[in-house]
Steps between C-alpha positions, in 0.01 A plus 500: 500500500642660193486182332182407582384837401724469173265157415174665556635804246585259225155265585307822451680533151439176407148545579499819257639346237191203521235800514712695225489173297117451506386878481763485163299188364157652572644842290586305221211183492201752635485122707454434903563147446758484769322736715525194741854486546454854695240346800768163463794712583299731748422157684871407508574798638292464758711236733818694460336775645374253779853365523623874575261525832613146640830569464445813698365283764808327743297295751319217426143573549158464408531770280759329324379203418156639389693735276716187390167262428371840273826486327521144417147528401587763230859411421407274178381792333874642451616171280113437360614753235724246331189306430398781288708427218179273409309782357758534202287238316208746519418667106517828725890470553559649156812637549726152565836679596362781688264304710780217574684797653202655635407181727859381577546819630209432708599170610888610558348754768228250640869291593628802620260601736502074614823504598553875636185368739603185578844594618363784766275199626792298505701759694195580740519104567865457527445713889298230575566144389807286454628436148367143466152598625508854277598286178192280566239745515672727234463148269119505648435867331671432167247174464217700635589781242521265201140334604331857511653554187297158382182624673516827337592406115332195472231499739429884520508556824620855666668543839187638653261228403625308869261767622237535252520132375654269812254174391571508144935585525470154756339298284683606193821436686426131622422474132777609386724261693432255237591733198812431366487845364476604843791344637719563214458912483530491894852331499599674155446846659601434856805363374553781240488742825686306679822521277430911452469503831868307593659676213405866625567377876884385386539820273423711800724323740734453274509923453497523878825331562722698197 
């Protein structure tokens, strides 16, 4: 518990240091340019904090897997900041240094908050399913992840809109099974996760057995 409560202290500091970051740049550019990056990281936020209640949650439920579905629904929000290094090309990112920081910083904690998530699903799962069949459906969520990264950068879609737009996100995505585009930033972030993922998993086992 102490550790777990040790990760949460030093994720809350990493968050500061984002918000420092950005209210520093607005002091010195009188700019909001990357107001954005503040409802981005609020949104990856979001399915750690849904991570927290379903690892609460021991027996395999209902509950749990509607709680799981509003997770996965919301988890490619966390590593969607990444994709934000794109707005460096905008005339508005004056300061070139400052903002390179400014969004890595951004994107380092969007990883963060994937993996710290990720791994309490994984450990939820692990009461529940075998290796082989846990490995499978952990693969399943990193490819899932990486498309709703693709539906939100390139087709500007937000996790809600399978609510408020079902008919258009189902046609977009049959679409989109022909995009190379598509297929390429699905595999190229799953796979990215993926290898976080198996590094932090390893690092922590690894600690467990000195």
């Amino acid at each position: 518990m102490k550790t777990i409560n040790k990760t949460q202290q030093y994720l809350g500091i990493l968050i500061i240091f984002c918000i420092t970051l950005q209210l520093l740049r607005v002091h010195i550019t009188q700019s909001i340019f990357f107001s954005f990056l503040l409802w981005n990281l609020l949104l990856a936020i979001l399915p750690y904090g849904i991570s927290l209640l379903i690892e609460k949650r021991k027996k395999r439920n209902k509950a749990m897997y509607v709680l799981l579905a509003v997770w996965l629904l919301f988890l490619p929000n966390s590593p969607y900041l990444i994709t934000d290094f794109i707005h460096l090309q905008n005339p508005s990112a004056s300061m070139i240094w400052f903002d390179i920081l400014l969004v890595f910083s951004y994107a380092v904690t969007g990883l963060v908050l994937t993996l710290l998530s990720t791994q309490k699903i994984y450990n939820t799962l692990q009461l529940h399913y075998k290796s082989e069949t846990l490995n499978n459906i952990m693969n399943g969520i990193f490819l899932l992840c990486g498309y709703g990264v693709y539906l939100g950068r390139f087709l500007r879609f937000n996790s809600w809109d399978i609510v408020t737009k079902p008919g258009t996100i189902f046609k977009e995505t049959l679409f989109s099974f022909t995009d190379e585009k598509a297929w390429g930033i699905t595999l190229a972030i799953g796979l990215l996760i993926k290898l976080l993922f198996e590094i932090s998993k390893n690092v922590q086992l690894a600690t467990k057995s000195v």
